[in-house]
N, C-alpha and C positions, 0 to 999 in steps of 0.2 A: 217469701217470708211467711212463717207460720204464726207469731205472737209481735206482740208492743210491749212493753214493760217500761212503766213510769215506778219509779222511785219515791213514793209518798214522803218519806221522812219517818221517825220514830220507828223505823224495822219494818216499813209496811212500804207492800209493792201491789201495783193495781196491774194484772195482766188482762190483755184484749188479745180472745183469740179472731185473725182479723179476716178469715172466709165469714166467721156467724155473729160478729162483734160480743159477743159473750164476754162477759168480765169473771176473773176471778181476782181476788183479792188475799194477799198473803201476809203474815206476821210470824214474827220471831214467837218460836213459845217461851212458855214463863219460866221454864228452868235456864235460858239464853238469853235474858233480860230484855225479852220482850211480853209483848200485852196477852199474847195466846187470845186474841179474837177471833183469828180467822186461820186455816190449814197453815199449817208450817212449811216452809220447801220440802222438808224429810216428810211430812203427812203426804203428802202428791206426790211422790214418789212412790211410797204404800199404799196409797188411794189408784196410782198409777196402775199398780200391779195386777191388783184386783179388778179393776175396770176391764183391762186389758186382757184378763183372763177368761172373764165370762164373755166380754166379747165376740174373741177366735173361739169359745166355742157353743157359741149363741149364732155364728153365719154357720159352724157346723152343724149345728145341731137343726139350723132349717134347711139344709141339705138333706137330712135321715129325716126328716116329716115328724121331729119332734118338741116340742118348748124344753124351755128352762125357764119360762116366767116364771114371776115370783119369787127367783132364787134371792137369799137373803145372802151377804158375805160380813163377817165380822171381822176387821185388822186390826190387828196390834203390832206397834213399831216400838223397836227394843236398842235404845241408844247406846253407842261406847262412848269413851272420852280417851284422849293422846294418841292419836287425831280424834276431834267427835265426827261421828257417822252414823249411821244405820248400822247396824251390828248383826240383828236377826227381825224379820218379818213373820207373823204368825197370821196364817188365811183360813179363816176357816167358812167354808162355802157348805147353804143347807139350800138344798136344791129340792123340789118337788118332784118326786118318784113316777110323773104321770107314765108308767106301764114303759117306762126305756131297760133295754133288755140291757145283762151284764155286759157282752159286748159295746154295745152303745155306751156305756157309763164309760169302761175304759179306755175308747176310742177319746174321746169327751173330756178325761181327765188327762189323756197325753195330749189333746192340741192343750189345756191349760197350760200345762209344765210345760209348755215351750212356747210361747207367745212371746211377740214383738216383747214386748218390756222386760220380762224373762230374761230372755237371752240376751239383753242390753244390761243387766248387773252386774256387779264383779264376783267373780265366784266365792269371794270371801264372806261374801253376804250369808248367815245361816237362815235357811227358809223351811216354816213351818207350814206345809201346805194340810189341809184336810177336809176331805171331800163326804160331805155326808148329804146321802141320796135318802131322803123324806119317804 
């Protein structure tokens, strides 16, 4: 088992992931009649993505003897309604230029575009990725 999930009441759910006991805690946001205190289930799904991204290629990238520290990611999640969902993701990744050569950037930017969560989306999902190398 990877997670625990207790059901708070008023839209709010306490997750314990259970190898690090870490809690994260979730709420309905305010356009879905809830409180918006804490990530939405659709926010962690776009927080997901992003995490996900710089990860696979953050183990790449210290393969090639180079950082990504510092990298900053900005998401924005772009809601439909009938059904509501995720609609479109906008990523925009500012990564520090330390001397990684254009091969490396693109090598770097296709493990991104395909990472574990990536490829777990429905393709109907519209995705704004953008890679700006500092």
């Amino acid at each position: 088992m990877t997670a625990s999930i207790v059901y708070k009441g008023d839209l709010r759910c306490e997750c314990t992931h259970l190898q690090s006991n870490s809690i994260v805690e979730t709420d309905a946001p305010t356009d879905n009649r809830g409180k918006g205190e804490r990530f939405s289930p659709t926010d962690l799904v776009c927080v997901s993505l992003a995490t996900c991204m710089i990860t696979t290629m953050g183990i790449r990238a210290a393969d090639m003897n180079v950082s990504l520290k510092d990298t900053q990611i900005n998401v924005t999640k772009h809601m439909l309604s009938d059904p509501r969902r995720i609609g479109q993701i906008d990523i925009q990744l500012s990564i520090p230029n330390s001397g990684i050569e254009d091969k490396d950037k693109k090598i770097l930017e296709l493990i991104g575009n395909n990472c574990p969560v990536m490829k777990s989306l429905h393709p109907d999902l519209h995705l704004n990725i953008t890679y700006n190398w500092l």
